[in-house]
C-alpha positions, 0 to 999 in steps of 0.5 A, spaced: 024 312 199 019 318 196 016 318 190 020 324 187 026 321 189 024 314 186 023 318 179 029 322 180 033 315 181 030 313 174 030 319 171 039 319 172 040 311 171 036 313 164 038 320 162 044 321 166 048 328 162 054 325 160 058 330 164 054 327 170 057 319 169 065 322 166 066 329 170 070 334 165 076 336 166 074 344 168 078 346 175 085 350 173 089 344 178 086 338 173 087 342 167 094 343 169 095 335 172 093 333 165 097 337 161 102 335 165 100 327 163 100 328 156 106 332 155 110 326 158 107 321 154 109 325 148 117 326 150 115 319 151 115 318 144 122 319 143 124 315 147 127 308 147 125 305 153 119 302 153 117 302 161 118 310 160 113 309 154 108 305 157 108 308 165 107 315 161 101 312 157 098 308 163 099 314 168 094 319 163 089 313 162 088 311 170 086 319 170 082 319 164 078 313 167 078 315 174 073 321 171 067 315 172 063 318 177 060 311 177 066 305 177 071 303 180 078 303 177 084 297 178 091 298 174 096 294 173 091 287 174 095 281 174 090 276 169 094 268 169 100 271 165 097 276 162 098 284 166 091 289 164 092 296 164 086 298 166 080 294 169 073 299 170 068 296 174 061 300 174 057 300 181 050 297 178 046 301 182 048 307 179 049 306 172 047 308 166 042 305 162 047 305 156 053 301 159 047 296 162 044 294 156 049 295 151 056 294 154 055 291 160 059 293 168 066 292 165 071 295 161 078 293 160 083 298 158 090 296 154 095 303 152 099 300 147 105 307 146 107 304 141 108 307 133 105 302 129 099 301 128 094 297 132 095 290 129 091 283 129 095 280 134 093 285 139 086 285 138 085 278 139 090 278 147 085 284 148 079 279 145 082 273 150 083 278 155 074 280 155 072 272 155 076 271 160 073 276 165 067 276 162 067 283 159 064 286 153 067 292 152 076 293 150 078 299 150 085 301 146 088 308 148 094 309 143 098 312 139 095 310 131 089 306 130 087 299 128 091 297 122 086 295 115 087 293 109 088 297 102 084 303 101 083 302 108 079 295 107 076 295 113 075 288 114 082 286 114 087 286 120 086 289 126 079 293 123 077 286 120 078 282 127 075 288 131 069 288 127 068 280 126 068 279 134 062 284 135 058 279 130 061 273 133 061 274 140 058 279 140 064 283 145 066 290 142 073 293 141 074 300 140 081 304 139 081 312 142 088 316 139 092 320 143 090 326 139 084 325 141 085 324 148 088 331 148 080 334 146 078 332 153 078 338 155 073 340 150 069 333 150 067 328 155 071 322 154 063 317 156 060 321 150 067 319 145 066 311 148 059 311 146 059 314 139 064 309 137 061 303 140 054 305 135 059 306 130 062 300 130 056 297 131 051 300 126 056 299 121 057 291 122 049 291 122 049 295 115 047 290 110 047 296 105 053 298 106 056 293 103 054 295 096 058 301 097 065 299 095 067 305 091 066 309 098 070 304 103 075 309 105 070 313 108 068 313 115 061 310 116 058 316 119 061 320 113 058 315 109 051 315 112 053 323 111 053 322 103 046 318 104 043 324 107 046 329 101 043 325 096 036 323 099 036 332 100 038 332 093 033 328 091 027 331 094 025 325 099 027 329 105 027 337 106 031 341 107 028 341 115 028 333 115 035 333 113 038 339 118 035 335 124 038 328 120 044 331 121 045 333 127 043 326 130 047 322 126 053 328 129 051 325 135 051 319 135 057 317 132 061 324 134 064 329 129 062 326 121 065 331 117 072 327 118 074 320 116 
């Protein structure tokens, strides 16, 4: 191998674009291919018939996950007694530095096209789901978010459960709604996925955060967002320093302005 092609290799597996690892959805056949997908999950919504609910789901997730330019995806693996949606399987050689040192070669997808809330019960079957193939990261695609507690306590139920198994095991669950897998369009579905990894992550590591109970219903980046205004208020950062602060918390953790 010449030397420009070893820093080339590098250069990819450390700085890949992420259009490069997840392909965008641009050409007018996959635009129309997947608007065709999420109008069927969305007539699904009505229905009664939970296979429809969960195929229609299932369908657009498989297209969403085989846009990984580096991974192999299996649906429908059979686990013991148990059935995963989805299971991704990243080429070593090829992968980015994100999903080496952060979340390991495996993904495991769980579509859950129901109306509720995702619950307890169901982070746990997909915690289960992660030790026993020896994954890291579980990603839920669904209709609603994680259930939380009282004025979005998030340390109870679903979201509590979530963030107690990324201190104890250190595995990582993430959730992306249907409404945002409608963005896709517009944006990078590896780019949604690491954001809401270093959410999750930052925000269970913050010892600070804690502190802040009268902001518990905020989101951790609008949180972080409210820190940056105060200390540009206070006349710690200036104006330039807290422009450039911004920006990178909006791209670390995704849109920041929103909870």
């Amino acid at each position: 191998m010449r030397r420009e092609d070893t820093i080339s290799y590098n250069r990819y597996i450390n700085e890949a674009p992420d259009n490069e690892v997840w392909r965008p959805i641009t050409s007018t056949d996959e635009v129309q291919e997947f608007d065709k997908l999420l109008q069927a999950v969305e007539r699904s919504f009505t229905s009664n018939n939970k296979k429809e609910k969960g195929d229609a789901l299932e369908s657009l997730m498989t297209f969403v996950y085989d846009r990984f330019e580096c991974a192999i995806v299996r649906s429908n693996v059979i686990q013991g007694d148990n059935q995963i949606d989805h299971l991704i399987e990243f080429v070593d050689a090829t992968t980015p530095s994100f999903i080496h040192n952060y979340i390991g070669l495996r993904i495991i997808g769980e579509s859950k096209n129901h109306k509720k809330s995702i619950d307890v019960r169901e982070v746990a079957d997909l915690a289960e789901l992660l030790r026993s193939k020896r994954a890291r990261l579980g990603v839920f695609s669904s209709a609603k978010s994680f259930s939380c507690g009282k004025k979005n306590n998030y340390w109870q139920f679903a979201e509590g459960k979530r963030r107690k198994l990324a201190l104890a095991r250190n595995e990582f669950v993430i959730g992306i709604t249907f409404d945002e897998i409608k963005t896709l369009k517009t944006n990078n579905f590896y780019t949604i996925i690491r954001q809401k990894f270093f959410n999750l992550i930052d925000e269970v590591n913050d010892d600070f955060i804690d502190y802040l109970e009268d902001s518990i219903s905020e989101s951790y980046p609008r949180r972080l967002l409210v820190g940056l205004d105060q200390l540009q208020k206070n006349g710690i950062l200036t104006e330039d320093e807290y422009q450039i602060a911004k920006k990178r918390l909006s791209f670390k953790y995704g849109e920041v302005f929103q909870n």
